[in-house]
C-alpha atoms as one frame of an Amber mdcrd trajectory, in Angstrom:
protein
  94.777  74.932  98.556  93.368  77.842 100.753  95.728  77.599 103.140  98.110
  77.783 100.432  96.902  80.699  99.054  96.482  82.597 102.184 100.653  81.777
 103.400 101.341  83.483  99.873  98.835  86.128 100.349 100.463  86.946 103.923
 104.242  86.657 102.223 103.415  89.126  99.787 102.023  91.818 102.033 104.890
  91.160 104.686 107.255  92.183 101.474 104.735  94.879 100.436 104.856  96.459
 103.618 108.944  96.382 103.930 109.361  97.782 100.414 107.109 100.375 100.504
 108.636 101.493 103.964 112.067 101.053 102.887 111.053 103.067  99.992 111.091
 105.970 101.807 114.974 105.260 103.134 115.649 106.063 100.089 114.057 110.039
 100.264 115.878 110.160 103.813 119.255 108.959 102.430 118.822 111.640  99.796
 118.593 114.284 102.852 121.253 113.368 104.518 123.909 113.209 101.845 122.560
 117.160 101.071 123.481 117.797 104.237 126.707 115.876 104.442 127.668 118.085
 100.887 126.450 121.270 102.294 128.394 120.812 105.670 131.484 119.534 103.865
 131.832 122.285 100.753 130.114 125.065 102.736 130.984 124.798 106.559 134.575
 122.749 105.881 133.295 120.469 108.618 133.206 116.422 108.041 130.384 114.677
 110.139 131.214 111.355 110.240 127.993 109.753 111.365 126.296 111.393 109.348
 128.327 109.957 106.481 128.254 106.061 107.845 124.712 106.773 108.042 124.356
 106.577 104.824 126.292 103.805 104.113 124.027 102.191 106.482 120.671 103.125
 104.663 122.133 102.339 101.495 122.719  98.829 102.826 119.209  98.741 104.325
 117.702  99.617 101.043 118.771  96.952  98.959 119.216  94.586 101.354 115.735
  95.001 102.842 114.015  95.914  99.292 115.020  92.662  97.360 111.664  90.966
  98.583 109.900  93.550  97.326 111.872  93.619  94.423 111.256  89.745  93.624
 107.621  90.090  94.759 107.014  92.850  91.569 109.331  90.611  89.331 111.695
  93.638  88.941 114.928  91.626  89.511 117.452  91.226  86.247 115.788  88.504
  84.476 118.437  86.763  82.368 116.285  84.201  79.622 115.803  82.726  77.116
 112.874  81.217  77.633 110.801  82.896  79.975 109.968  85.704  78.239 108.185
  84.040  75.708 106.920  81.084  77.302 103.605  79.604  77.612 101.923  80.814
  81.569 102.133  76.847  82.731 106.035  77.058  81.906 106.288  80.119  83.399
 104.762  78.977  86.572 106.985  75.442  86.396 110.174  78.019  85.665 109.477
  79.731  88.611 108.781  76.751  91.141 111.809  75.293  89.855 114.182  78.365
  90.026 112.831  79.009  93.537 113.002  75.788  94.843 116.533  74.695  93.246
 118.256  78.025  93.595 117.017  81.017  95.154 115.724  78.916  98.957 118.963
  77.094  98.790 120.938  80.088  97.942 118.781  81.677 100.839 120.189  78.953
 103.372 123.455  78.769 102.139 124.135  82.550 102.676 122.617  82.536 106.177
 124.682  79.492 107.261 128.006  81.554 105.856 127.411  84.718 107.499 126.110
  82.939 110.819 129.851  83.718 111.932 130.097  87.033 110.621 127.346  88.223
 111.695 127.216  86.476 115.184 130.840  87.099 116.053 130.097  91.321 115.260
 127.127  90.504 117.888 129.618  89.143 120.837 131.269  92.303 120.378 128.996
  94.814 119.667 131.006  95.849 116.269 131.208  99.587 115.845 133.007 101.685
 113.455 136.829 102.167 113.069 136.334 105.989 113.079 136.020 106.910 117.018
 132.756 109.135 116.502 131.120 106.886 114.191 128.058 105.092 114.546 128.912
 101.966 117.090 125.999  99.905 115.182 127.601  98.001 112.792 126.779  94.636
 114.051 122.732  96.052 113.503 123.669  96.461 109.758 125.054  92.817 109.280
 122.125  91.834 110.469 120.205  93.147 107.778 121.984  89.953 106.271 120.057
  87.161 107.701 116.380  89.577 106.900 117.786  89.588 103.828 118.160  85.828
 103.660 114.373  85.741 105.067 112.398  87.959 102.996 113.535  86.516  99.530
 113.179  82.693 100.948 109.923  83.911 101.676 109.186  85.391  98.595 110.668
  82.642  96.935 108.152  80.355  98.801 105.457  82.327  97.789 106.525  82.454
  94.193 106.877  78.263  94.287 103.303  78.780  95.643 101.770  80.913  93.104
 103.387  78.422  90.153 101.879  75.149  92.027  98.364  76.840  92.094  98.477
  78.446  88.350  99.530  74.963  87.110  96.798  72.870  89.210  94.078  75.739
  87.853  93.802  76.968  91.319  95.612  80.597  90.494  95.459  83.300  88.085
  98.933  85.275  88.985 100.504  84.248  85.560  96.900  85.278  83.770  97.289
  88.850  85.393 100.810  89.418  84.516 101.509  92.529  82.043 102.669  91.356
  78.478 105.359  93.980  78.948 104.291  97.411  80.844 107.446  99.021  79.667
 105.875  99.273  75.811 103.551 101.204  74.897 100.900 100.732  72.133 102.114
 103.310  69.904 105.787 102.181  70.704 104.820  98.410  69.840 102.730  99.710
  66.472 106.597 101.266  65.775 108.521  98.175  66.357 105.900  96.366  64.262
 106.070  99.114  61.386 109.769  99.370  61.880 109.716 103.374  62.284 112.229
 102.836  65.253 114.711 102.144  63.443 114.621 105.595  61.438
């Protein structure tokens, strides 16, 4: 069960570490579309790879972020019985979900874009615009990480579920009833002032 805890352990910070890096894509995207605006409006001059640059991070980001994403349960949860569920179901939920969709979902999407992504290899895909960025077989890459980090994290999730229901775990114990409300918010919804 150690061993088990410590390939979840190492999952998680592999996603930690890629989300909280890719975080700051984000802050450099933000740059670079100032300065795309600024030269465009101000200067009347169009810098393409600057612009596909972009496009590229923006890919990056949520391509390379979804791990993370999964790993702090911030994904669109659709339920209707998760939310209130007993810890045990949770944990069952999530082995289940993982195992049955998201890993095969994982594969399936890898084995799909094996051609697309391996044929833009053999020819070192580029942009259609003549002074763009000549990396676009890098970025459909990003599709097989992709594929990685969340079958990873969906491991890892299976993981955590297996230990909390064989008493070896306490991720479902720690989990935040819901951080979003506060106290004095919840005292409203249980007094019915939010609806004044």
């Amino acid at each position: 069960m150690s061993s088990l805890k410590a390939l979840s352990a190492m999952i998680d910070a592999l996603n930690e570490r890629i989300g909280r890096g890719v975080a700051w894509l984000t802050l450099l995207m933000v740059l670079m579309q100032f300065f795309v605006v600024i030269f465009r409006y101000v200067f009347s001059v169009s810098f393409i790879p600057l612009q596909e640059s972009i496009w590229y991070l923006h890919g990056m980001i949520f391509m390379l972020g979804a791990g993370y994403t999964l790993l702090h349960d911030e994904h669109v949860r659709v339920d209707v019985f998760y939310r209130d569920a007993k810890p045990k179901t949770k944990a069952l939920i999530d082995i289940l979900g993982s195992v049955i969709y998201l890993i095969p979902i994982c594969i399936l999407i890898f084995v799909y874009s094996y051609g697309y992504v391996s044929n833009s290899w053999a020819v070192f895909e580029g942009s259609t615009e003549t002074n763009g960025l000549h990396l676009k077989f890098l970025l459909k890459t990003v599709i097989w990480i992709f594929c990685a980090l969340m079958a990873l994290q969906g491991i890892s999730m299976a993981i955590k579920g297996f230990l909390y229901r064989h008493d070896q775990g306490s991720h479902y114990d720690e989990l935040p009833e819901d951080e979003f409300l506060t106290e004095e918010y919840k005292a409203e919804l249980a007094e019915g002032d939010h609806l004044s």
